[in-house]
N, C-alpha and C positions, 0 to 999 in steps of 0.2 A: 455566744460564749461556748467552748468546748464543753462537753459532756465529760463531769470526771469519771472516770473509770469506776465501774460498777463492784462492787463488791459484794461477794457471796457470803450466806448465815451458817456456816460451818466453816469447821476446818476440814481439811483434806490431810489424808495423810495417805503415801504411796509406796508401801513396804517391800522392801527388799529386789531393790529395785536396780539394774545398771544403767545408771546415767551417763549420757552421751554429751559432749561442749562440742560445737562447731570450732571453739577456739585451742583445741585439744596438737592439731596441726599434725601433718598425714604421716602415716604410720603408728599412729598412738595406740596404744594395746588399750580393750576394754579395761574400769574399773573396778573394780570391789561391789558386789549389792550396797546398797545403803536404803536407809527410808527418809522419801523424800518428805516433808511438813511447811502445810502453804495455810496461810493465815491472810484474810484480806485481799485476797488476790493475788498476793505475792508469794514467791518462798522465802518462807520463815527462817528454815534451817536446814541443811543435809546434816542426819545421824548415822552414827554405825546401824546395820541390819536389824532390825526389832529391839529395836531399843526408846523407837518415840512411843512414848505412851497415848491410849486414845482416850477420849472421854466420850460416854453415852451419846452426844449429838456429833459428833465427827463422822466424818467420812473416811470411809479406811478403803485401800483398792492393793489386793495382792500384786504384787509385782513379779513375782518369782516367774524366771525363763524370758522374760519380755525385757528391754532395752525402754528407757525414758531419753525422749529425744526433747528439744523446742520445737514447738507449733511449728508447720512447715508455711512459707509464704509462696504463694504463687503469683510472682513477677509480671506475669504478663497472665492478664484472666479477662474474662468476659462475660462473668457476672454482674452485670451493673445494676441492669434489671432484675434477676432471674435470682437473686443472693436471699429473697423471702421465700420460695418456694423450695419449701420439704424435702422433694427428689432433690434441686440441684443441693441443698446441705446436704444432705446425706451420703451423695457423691463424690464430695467433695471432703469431708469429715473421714469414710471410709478409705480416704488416700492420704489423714494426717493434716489436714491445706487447715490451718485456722484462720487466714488471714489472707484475702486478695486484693491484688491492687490493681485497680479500675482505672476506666476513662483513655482505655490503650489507644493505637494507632489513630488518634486526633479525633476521635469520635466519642459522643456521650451528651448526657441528658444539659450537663450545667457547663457555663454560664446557658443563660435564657429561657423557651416555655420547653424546651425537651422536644417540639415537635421535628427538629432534621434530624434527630440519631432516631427517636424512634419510628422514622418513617427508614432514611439511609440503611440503620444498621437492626430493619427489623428481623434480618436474619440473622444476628451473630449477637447484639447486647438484649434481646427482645424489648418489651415496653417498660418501664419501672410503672407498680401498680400506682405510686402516692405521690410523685413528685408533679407538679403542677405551675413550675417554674421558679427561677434566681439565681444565684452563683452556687459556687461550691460549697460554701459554708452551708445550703440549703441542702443539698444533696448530700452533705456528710451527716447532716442531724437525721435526714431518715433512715439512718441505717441503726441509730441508735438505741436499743435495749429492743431491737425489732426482727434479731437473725442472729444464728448461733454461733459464725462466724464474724470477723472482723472484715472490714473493707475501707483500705485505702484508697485515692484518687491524684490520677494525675490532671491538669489542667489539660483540656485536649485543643491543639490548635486548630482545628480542621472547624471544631465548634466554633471558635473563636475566630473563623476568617468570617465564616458563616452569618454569623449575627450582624458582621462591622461590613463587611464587599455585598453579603448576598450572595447572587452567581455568579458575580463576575469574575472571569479568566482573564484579568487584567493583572498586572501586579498593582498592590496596595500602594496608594497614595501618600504623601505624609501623613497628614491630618490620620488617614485611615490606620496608619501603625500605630499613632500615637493613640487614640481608641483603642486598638489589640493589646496596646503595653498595658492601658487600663485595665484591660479585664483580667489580662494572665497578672498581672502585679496584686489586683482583687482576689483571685484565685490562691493565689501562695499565701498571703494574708490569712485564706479564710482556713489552713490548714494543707493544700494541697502537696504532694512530694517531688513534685517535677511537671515536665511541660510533654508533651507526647505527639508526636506528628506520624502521620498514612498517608508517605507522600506517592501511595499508587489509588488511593480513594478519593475524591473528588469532596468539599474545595481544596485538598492541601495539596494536588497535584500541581495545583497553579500557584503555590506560595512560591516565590524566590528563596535563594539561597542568603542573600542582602538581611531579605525579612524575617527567615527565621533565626537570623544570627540577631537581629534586633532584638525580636524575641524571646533571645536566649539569656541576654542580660541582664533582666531583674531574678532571671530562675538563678543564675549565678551568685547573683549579690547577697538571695534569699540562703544558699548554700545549699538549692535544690539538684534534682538532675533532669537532663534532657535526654527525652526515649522516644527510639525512633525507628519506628517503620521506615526505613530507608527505600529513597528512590533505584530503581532498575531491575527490580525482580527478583532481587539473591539468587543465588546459583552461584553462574559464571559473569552474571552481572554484581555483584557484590562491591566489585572497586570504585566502580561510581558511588552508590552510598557512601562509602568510608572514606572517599575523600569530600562530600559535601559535609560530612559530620565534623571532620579534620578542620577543615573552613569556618566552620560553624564555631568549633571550642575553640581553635584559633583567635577568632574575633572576640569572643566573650568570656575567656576563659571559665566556661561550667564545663561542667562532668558531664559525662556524655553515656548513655546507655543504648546497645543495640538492641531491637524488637527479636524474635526467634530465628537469630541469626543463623538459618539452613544453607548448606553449602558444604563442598567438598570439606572435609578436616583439614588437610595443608590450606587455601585457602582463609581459611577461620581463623588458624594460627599464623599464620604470617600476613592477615589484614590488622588484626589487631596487635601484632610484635612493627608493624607501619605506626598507626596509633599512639603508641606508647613511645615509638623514638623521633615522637614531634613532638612528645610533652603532652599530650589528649590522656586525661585521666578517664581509660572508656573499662565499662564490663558488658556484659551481654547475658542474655537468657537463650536458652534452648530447648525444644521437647525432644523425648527422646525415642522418638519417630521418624521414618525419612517425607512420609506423607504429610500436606499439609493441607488448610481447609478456608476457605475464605467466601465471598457474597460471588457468586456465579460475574454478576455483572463488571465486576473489576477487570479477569483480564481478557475478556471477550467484547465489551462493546469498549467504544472512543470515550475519551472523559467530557470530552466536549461535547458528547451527547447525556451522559450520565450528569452531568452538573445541571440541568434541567429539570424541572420539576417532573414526578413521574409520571403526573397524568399526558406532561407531554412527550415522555421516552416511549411511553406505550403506544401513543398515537403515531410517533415515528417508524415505530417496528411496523405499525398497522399500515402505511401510507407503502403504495406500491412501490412510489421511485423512492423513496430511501431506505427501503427494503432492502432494493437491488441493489442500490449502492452502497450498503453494508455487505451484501452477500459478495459483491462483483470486486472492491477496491478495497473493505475494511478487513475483511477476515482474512483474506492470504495473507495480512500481514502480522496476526495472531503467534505465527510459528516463528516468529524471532523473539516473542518473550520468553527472556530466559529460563522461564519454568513450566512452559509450555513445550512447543517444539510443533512438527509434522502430525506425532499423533497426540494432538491434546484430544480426541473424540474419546478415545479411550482410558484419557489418562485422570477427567475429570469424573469424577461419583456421585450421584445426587443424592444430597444427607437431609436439606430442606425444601421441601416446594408449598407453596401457600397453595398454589390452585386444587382442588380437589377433584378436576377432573385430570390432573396430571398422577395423584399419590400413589399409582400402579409404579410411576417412574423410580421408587424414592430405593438406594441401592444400586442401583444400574449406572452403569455409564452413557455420557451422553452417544457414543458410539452405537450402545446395546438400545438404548431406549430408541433412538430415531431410528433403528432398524425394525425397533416391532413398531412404530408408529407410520414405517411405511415412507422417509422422508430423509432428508439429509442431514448432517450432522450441526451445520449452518443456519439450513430451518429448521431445528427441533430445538436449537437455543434460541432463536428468536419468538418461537411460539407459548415455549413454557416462559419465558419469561415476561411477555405483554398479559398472558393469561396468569400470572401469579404477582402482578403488579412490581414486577422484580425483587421480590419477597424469596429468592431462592439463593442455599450455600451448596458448593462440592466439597468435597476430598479432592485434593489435587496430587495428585503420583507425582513425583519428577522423572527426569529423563534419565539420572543416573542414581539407582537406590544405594543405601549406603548399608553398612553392614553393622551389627554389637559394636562392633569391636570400632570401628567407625567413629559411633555414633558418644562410644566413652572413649575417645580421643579428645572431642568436642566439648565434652563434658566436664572431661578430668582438668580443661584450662581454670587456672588458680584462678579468673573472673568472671567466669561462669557461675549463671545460679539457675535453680529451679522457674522454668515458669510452662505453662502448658498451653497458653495458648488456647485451651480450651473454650469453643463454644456446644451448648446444651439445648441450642435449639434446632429443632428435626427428629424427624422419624430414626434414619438410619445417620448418625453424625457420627465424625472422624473419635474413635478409641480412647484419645489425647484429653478427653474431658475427662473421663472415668478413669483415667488409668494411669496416669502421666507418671505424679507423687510415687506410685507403690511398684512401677517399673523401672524410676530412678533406683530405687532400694533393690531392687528384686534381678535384674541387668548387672548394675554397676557394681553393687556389692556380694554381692549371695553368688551370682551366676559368672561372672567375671572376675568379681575381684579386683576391679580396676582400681579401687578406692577404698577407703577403709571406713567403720561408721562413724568417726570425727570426723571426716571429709564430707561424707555423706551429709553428717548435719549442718556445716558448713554450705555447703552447696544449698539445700532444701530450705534453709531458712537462715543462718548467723549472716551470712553476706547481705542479702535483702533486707534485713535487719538495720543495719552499718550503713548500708546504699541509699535506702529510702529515709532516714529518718524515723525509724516505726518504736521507739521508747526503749524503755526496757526488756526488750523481749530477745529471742534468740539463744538464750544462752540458759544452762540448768544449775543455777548456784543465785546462792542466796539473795533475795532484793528485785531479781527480775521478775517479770510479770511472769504468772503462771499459767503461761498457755503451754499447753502438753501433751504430749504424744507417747502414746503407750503400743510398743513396736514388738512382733514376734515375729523376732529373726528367720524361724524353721517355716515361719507357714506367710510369711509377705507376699503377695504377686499381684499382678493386675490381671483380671478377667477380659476387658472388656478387648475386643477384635476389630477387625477390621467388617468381619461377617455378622459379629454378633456384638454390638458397638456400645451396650446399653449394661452391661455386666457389670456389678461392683468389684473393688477390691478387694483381697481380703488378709488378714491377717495384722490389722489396725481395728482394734474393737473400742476399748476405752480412750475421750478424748478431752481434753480439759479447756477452757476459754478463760481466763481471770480465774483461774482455780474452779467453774466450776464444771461438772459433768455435763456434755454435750452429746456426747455419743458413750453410750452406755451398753456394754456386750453388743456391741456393731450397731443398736438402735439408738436414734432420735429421742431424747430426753423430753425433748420440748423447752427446754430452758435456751433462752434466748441474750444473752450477756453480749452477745457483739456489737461494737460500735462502730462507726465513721472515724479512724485512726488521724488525725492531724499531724502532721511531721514537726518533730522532734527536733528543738536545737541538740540536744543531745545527740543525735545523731548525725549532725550537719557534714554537710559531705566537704571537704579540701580536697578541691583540684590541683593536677599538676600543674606547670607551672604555664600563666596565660600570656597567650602572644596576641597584642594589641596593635598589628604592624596595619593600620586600615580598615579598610572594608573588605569583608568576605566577598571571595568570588560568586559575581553574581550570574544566578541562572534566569534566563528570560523564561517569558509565556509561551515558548516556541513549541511546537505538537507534531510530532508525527503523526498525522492523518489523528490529530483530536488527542493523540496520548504527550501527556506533560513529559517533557527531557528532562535531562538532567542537567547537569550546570556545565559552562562553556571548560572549565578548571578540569571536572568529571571527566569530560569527555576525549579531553586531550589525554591524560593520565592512564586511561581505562580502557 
């Protein structure tokens, strides 16, 4: 059974305050102070400026000079594990984020025992301290009155080829789909907000196009959506994703959501104005970064060596001839992935390394590191990585950086929402965890101006709100949940660098969950109200209009030297 929504022993009262609606729609001029008054979790009432009276147990919080926005959602996060641990709330708190939603790019602990994400994805989700195995419903209840923030979950495909194929690089069976419908159809049942596929991370590199469009069918019936790490590297390879996803809502008519859809501006706006004039109800999330950060082993080794168990990827690196025949036939052909290139030595940064006799490396480029290690740029990623049990993530640079103004092109699309992408595990990790939330604000409004603060709150949390399923929240008027963000305009920015990656935000000090104080003058309350969010008929998503002309064009198991294609449709097209 869900967990109802926890309710706090006071009131809150938030005086004199300017409240901000996502659904206010761009250009809206700030309004009036008012005090806001949250009873039970909810807001009670908006009053005129000092006019709610408090009583001896209330909670009262000056408002004056600061902006009340709704809790911001972070779309695409990588907290799954990491959501009980102190630093990642408080990192997360201090950028506004009340709510993130997990289980991203087909990886995560449930359905089963959790042991392929937290072996796969021990660089990016790290371990979840108490999950010990079952579906999603299982995984939602540990987050229950156990973290300050909320966390929603996607069903993640990747898990769910995992448990039903194992490794095999075969496409699924009948029998076998009908199994995967089981579990993602259990999934959505047990609350989850959509289905999530990494079709560049191994098993979902081998899913077909056929299959995920099966897939996609009870996420639709559900009124979920499907998000998607899309196949071909984003960039300049972008058009292949966006047309397996086209194929995909095509067939099933669900709503479709892109992963951190990086890539030129023009591009971005004219892949999804493709989208939208075949009837694909799609949105997408973006950090607003040109840098991006992922498990070193994705786009440097073959899939069809990483879909292997690791103690036998290690023992492969270790064996002389297939050593050589990564170094001699695999890696020349590294520089065609679109977000790689000639020089990925320099272009990759090491944020995580398990092995400890590598942690001199962590900061450096694989270029800079195998130069003091004396070695190549080929072998020094094959070394750290059998030595760190391929427990390691980069900062990946692209070939072409994009600029502000770029980047709130991308931003400012009416389907665009916040999501950061963020991961928090490593030494030296990509800026994008610490900083994403209060750069959107600090960029786009303050510094640019590209947007206004109703857009802003729109983008940061009302859309995601609407998209996922996630209740009454998003919005600051009476009835919604009272998740809340307490914003100074003059003093918002992100700290955290690219050099100095670990820095808070600042200027988000008071934070609210269910109405109650979470973050309190920028510190850690210790009160803990967040739960595992179950998606909302209320918020049930209506796709555009569904085209059930057949079967989705289907992408075979075919590999370039071991990496998964895209689908035969993609290819023509792209």
């Amino acid at each position: 059974m869900p967990a109802p929504e926890r309710e706090p022993a006071t009131v809150l009262i938030v005086r004199d305050v300017v409240a901000v609606d996502g659904d206010a729609g761009p250009g809206a001029e700030l309004a009036a102070p008012v005090d806001i008054v949250v009873e039970h979790g909810r807001i009670a009432r908006v009053a005129a400026a000092g006019s709610a009276t408090a009583a001896p147990s209330d909670h009262v919080v000056d408002g004056r000079g600061r902006l009340l926005l709704p809790g911001f959602v972070d779309a695409h996060a990588h907290a799954d594990g990491l959501l009980f641990d102190p630093d990642v709330q408080l990192a997360l708190l201090r950028q506004g984020v009340t709510t993130v939603i997990g289980g991203q790019d087909g990886v995560s602990y449930a359905p089963g025992d959790g042991a392929y994400a937290s072996e796969y994805f021990a660089a990016v989700n790290g371990r979840h301290p108490g999950f010990d195995g079952g579906g999603i419903g299982s995984l939602l209840a540990s987050y229950d009155g156990a973290t300050a923030l909320n966390q929603a979950l996607l069903v993640p495909a990747g898990t769910v080829r995992r448990e039903v194929c194992g490794r095999s690089t075969d496409a699924a069976t009948p029998a076998e789909l009908d199994e995967m419908l089981s579990l993602v159809s259990a999934g959505l049942a047990d609350g989850a907000v959509g289905l999530s596929t990494g079709l560049d991370y191994v098993p979902g590199a081998f899913a077909t196009t056929d299959e995920l469009a099966r897939l996609a069918v009870p996420v639709a019936a559900a009124g979920a959506v499907y998000v998607s790490h899309m196949r071909g590297g984003y960039e300049s390879g972008s058009q292949a994703g966006i047309d397996e996803i086209r194929a995909i809502a095509r067939h099933s008519g669900v709503a479709a959501h892109v992963s951190h859809f990086h890539a030129e501006p023009h591009l971005v706006h004219g892949l999804m104005a493709e989208l939208a004039a075949s009837g694909v109800d799609a949105t997408f999330d973006a950090y607003p970064y040109t840098r991006g950060c992922s498990i070193l082993a994705m786009p440097v080794l073959p899939a069809s060596l990483t879909v292997r168990p690791t103690a036998e990827v290690v023992a492969a690196i270790a064996d002389p001839v297939e050593r050589a025949r990564l170094l001699d036939d695999w890696f020349p052909t590294i520089v065609d992935y679109p977000s790689l290139g000639p020089d990925w030595p320099e272009q990759l940064t090491l944020a995580h390394v398990a092995a400890p006799a590598f942690a001199w490396a962590h900061g450096l480029t694989i270029g800079a590191a195998a130069a003091r290690a004396g070695t190549t740029p080929a072998e020094f990623t094959l070394d750290v990585l059998a030595a760190s049990r391929l427990e390691v993530n980069v900062v990946m640079a692209v070939r072409y950086a994009r600029t502000d103004a770029d980047l709130a092109s991308i931003l400012g699309h009416p389907r665009a929402m916040g999501g950061s992408d963020g991961i928090f595990v490593g030494a030296h990790p990509h800026p994008r965890a610490r900083g994403s939330f209060a750069r959107y604000l600090r960029s786009l409004v303050v510094a640019q101006r590209a947007i206004g603060w109703s857009d802003a709150a729109a983008l940061v949390s009302t859309r995601a709100v609407d998209r996922f399923g996630l209740g009454d929240r998003g919005r600051v008027r009476p009835g919604a949940m009272a998740d809340l963000v307490l914003v100074d305009p003059d003093r918002v920015a992100d700290r955290a660098t690219y050099d100095e990656p670990l820095a808070l935000a600042e200027g988000i000090d008071d934070v609210f969950v269910a109405g109650v104080p979470v973050l309190a003058g920028g510190r850690l309350t210790g009160a803990t109200p967040g739960r595992g969010i179950r998606r909302s008929d209320e918020g049930r998503i209506r796709s555009g209009p569904a085209h059930r002309s057949g079967s989705a064009h289907r992408s075979g198991p075919a590999h370039r030297s071991g990496r998964a294609h895209r689908s035969a449709a993609a290819e023509s097209e792209g």
